[in-house]
N, C-alpha and C positions, 0 to 999 in steps of 0.2 A: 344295635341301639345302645345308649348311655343313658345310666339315669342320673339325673340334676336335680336334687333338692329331692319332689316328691313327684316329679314329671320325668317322662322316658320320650327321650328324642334321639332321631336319626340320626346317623353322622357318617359322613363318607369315609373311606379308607385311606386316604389321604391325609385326613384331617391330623395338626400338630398342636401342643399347644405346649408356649414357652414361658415360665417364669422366673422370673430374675428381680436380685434382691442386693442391696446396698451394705446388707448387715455383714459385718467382717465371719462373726462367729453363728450362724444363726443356725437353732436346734428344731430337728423335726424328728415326731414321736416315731416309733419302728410303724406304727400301722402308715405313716404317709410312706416313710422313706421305701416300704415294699413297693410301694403301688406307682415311685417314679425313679426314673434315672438323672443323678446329682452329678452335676461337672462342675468342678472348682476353678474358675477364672482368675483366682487371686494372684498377684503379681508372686513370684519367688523371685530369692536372690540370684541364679541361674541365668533364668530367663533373665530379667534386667540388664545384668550384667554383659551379655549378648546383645541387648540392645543397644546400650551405651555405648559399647565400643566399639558398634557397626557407625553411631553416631561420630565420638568422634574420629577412628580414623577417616570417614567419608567427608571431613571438615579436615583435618590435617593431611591428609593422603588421599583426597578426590581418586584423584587417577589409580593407585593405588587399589582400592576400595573398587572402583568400576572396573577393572582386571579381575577384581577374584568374584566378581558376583556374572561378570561374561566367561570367567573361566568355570563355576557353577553351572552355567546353562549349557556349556560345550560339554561338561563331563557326563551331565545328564542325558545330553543327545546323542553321545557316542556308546552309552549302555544302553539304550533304546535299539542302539543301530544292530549292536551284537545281540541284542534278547531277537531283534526282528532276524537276522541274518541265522542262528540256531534255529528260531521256528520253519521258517523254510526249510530250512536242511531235512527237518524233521518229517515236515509235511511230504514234501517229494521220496521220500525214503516211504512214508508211510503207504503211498499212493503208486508206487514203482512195481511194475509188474517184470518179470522173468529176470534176466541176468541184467541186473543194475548199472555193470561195467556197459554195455551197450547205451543205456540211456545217458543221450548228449547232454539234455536239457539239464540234467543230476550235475552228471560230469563238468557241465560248465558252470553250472551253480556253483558247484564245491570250489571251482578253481576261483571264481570272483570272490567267493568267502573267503578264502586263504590267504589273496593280495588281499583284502578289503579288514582284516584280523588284524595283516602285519600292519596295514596304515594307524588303525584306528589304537594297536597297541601304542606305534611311535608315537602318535601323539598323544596318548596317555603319561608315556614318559614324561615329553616334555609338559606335559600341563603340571605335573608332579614338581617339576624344577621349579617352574612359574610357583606354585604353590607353595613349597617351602620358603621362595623368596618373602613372599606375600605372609606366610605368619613371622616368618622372622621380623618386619615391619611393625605389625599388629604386634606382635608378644611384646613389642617395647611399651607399646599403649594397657596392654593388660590390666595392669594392678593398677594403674587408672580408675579405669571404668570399674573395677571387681570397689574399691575403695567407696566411690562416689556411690555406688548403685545402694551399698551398704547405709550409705545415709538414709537413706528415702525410708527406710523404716524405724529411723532413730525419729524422724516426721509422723508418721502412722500414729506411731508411738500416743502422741500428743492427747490423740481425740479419746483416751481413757482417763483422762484429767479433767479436760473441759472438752462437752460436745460438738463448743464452736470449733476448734482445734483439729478444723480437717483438710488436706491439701491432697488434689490431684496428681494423677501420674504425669497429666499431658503439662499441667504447671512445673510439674518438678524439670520433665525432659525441656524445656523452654528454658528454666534457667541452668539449666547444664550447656545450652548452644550457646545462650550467650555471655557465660563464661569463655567459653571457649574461643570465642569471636572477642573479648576484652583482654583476655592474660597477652601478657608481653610473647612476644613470638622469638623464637631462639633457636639455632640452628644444631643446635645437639638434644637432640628428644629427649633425655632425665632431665634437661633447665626444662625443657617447653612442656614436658609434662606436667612438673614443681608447678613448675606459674599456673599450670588450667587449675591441677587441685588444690591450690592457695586460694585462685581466686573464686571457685566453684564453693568452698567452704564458708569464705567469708560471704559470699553473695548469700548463699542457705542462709546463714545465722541472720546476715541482717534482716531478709525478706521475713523468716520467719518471727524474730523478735519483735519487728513493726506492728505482727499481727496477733502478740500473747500480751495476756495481764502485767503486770510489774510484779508480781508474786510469783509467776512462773517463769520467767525470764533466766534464772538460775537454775532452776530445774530443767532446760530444754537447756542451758549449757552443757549440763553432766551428762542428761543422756547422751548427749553428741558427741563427749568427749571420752565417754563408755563404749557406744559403739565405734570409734576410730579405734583405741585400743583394743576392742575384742577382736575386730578385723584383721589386725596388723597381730594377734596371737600374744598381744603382752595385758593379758587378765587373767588373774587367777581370780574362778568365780567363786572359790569358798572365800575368799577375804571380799569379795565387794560385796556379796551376802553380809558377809559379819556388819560391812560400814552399814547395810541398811538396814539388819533387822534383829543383829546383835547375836548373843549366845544361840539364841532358841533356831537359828534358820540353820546353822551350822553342823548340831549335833548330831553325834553319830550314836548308836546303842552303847556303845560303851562308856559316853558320856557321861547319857541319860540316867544309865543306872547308877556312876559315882554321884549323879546330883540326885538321886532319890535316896542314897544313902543316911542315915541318922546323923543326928549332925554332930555329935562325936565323934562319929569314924572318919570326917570330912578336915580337910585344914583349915585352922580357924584363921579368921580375918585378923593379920598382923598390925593394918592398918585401920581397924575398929576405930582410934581416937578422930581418925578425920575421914576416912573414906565409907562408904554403906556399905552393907554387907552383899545387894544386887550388884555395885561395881564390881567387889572382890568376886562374885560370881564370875563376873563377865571375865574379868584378870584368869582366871582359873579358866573355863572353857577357851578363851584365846592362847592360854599356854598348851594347851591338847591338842589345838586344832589342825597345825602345822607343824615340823619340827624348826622353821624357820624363830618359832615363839617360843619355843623349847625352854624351860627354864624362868621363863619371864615372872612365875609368881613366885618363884624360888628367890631370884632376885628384887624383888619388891618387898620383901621379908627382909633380906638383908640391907639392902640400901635404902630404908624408909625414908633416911634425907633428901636424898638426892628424888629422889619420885615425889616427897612432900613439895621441891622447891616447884617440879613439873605443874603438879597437882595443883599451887598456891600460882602459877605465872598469869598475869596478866592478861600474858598472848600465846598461850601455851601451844596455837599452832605453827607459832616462828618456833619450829623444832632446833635449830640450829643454836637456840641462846637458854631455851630449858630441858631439854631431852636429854637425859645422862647418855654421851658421848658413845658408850660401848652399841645403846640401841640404836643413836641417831648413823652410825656408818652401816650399822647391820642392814635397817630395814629400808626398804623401798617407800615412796611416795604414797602407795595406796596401802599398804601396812603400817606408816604412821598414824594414819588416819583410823585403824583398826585400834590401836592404842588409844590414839585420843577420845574415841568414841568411848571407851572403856573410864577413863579419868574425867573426862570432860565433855560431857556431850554439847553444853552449851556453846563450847568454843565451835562446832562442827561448822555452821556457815561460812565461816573467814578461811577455815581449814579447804572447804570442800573449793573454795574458789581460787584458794593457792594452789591445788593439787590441777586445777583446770588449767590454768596461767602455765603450770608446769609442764603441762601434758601437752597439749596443743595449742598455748598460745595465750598472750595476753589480750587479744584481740577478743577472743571468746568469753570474757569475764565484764566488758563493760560494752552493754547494749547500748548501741547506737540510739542519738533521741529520736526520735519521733517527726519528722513534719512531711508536711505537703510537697516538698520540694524533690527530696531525695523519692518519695513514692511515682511521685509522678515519673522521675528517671528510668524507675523500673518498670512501669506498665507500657503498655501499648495502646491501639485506638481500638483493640480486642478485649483490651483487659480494666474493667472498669475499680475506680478507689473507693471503697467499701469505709466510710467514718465511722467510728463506733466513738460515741459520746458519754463523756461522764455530765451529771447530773451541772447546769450554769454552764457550761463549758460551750464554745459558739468557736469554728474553725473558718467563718467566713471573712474574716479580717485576716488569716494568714494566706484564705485562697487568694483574695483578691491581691496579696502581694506578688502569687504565684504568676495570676492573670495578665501583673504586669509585665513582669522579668520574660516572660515568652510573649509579650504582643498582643495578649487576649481580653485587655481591657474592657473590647469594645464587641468581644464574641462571645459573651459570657451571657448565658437565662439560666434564672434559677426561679425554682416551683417551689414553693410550698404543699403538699400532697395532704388530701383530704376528700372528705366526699363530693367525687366530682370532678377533679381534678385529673382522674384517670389517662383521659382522654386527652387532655391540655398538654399534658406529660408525653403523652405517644408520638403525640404531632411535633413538641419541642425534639424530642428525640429523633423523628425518622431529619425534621429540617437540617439538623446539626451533623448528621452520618453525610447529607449531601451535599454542605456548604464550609464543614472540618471547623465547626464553632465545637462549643462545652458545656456540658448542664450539668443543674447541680440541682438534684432529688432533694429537699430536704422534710423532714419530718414522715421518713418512709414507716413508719410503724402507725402508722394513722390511714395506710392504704393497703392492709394486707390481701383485700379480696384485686386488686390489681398488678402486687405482685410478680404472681405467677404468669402473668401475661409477658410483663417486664423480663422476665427468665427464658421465656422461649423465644 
């Protein structure tokens, strides 16, 4: 028996019972987690990555791909063959009465196992051959798929920002294919790879960006352009720490304690007449942090001019026209930005979006607008265009341009959703799946108890 609430009912030995849950992080106290068994489904980079690039060589290298996955099944059957062919041996040995040598049935046994070893090793060899062919193939594809699969969580990412901000696996692998079916095709695999991850990148950004605020749209650059650099091992995570959260994310104890120290014993702020004494902090733990900065407040003591003209520029993240020359060849890209934060936080947006431009691409810094036309390109007769309206704003004057440019003038219903309308709605929808017309839901927040019907 099981007891349930404050009732005790039977239950068969059979009985399972599964629950499954959408929350990425989700906490259960020690009394539940005793009483069940937790399996983690979440996707990793690993896994993915196997996936992907089971995807695209099986799209660039079909045949390819269908060789190693028959060569798979024969490897598997030929250790089958030998685990069966030792069990035998074993059995009849086990079961063999008096002098062994006289038992034919043994005797013949072993001799079929001996040829039937040699065969099944030969052909182990050569599957070997076949198989090193076949990764040699595939390892061209690798850092492909290891690259792309790393995006998908620069995506995750998002829905800690805004809740609407959540994209599936099965949408992610759908515009990885048809990437992969778009990029220019090229007969030496490093072009034809370039072109899928050029164009798998830019497809991400734009799909994604269609679907974020204007206030986030710079932020889902950076992360994107954060994890392609951590990926590719060119991040140092104490300095992209520093860009985001300054001295305090950085320090180490021995910082700590020079900044608890009295403020006598500390170096005073050279640059008192014009700069705060929080920056000159910030200047100070940025010179500890690395040896790359080594010196840095030492030098800002001495050349107060040259840092005041920085400090006083306009556009102080065009480094190249106020950065005193000795730091501007020193540091890297994401270490000027380290500085800047330190002089100039307000310049940080222009800065943060030169450094993108720089990193991967101009492309990545100016969000595609917005319309019906380009969305419509990327959906399917699966994937339906989700409007999200600002307050006066009416997009059925740009659909109906859409309606025209494709023929659809005259195949278009559109519903008003209200009470009652549920049904109206159902019927326009199943007519339209069987006659390949278009509807157009509108005022969906006025029918949330029909909805969920809509969804399943």
């Amino acid at each position: 028996v099981i007891k349930c609430g404050e009732s005790t009912i039977d239950f068969d030995e059979n009985f399972r019972v599964y629950l499954c849950t959408k929350l990425r992080t989700p906490h259960y106290t020690p009394t539940v987690s005793t009483k069940v068994v937790l399996i983690n489904f979440g996707v990793t980079l690993d896994g993915l990555d196997d996936q992907m690039l089971a995807i695209v060589v099986g799209k660039d290298e079909s045949a390819m791909e269908r060789k190693r996955e028959q060569l798979v099944l024969e490897q598997s059957a030929m250790d089958k063959e030998l685990v069966g062919l030792e069990e035998r041996i074993l059995r009849l040995l086990s079961e063999a009465k008096g002098n062994i040598l006289d038992d034919e049935v043994l005797i013949d046994t072993l001799q079929k196992s001996k040829h039937a070893s040699k065969t099944i090793e030969k052909r182990m060899l050569e599957a070997k051959t076949v198989e090193a062919e076949i990764d040699s193939v595939r390892g061209q594809y690798c850092w492909l798929s290891r690259e792309c699969a790393n995006l998908f969580f620069a995506v995750c990412d998002l829905s800690r920002v805004e809740p609407m901000y959540q994209y599936s696996l099965d949408w992610f692998l759908t515009l990885f294919i048809a990437a992969i079916d778009s990029a220019p095709s090229h007969a030496n695999k490093k072009t034809r790879t370039k072109n899928i991850e050029q164009a798998f990148k830019r497809a991400l950004y734009r799909n994604v960006c269609r679907s974020l605020f204007d206030k986030d749209k710079l932020l889902f650059s950076f992360v994107l352009c954060v994890r392609i650099l951590s990926g590719n091992q060119k991040l140092n995570l104490d300095e992209f720490r520093f860009v985001l959260s300054g001295a305090a994310a950085v320090m180490n104890d021995d910082t700590k304690q020079q900044q608890e120290q009295p403020q006598e014993k500390m170096m005073v702020n050279p640059l008192a007449a014009w700069l705060e004494d929080a920056q000159w902090s910030e200047i100070r733990a940025l010179s500890q942090m690395s040896h790359v900065f080594s010196g840095l407040d030492a030098d800002c003591a001495r050349n107060a001019s040259e840092w005041k003209r920085f400090y006083d520029a306009p556009k102080p993240y065009e480094f190249e026209q106020c950065l005193p020359s000795k730091w501007y060849t020193k540091l890297n890209e994401l270490q000027k930005l380290c500085l800047l934060r330190c002089f100039r936080m307000d310049a940080m947006t222009p800065a943060v979006q030169r450094f993108i431009a720089t990193s991967i691409g101009d492309y990545f810094v100016a969000p595609p607008p917005s319309d019906l036309g380009s969305a419509l390109d990327d959906s399917d007769n699966t994937t339906p265009i989700i409007v999200v309206l600002r307050s006066g704003s009416d997009p059925m004057n740009e659909l109906l341009k859409v309606c025209e440019k494709h023929g659809m003038s005259n195949k278009l219903f559109s519903i008003s959703l209200g009470q009652g309308q549920g049904a109206v709605a159902t019927k326009a929808i199943e007519n339209a799946m069987e006659n390949g017309t278009w509807v157009v839901l509108q005022n969906c927040h006025l029918a949330p108890s029909w909805l969920p019907a809509l969804e399943t």
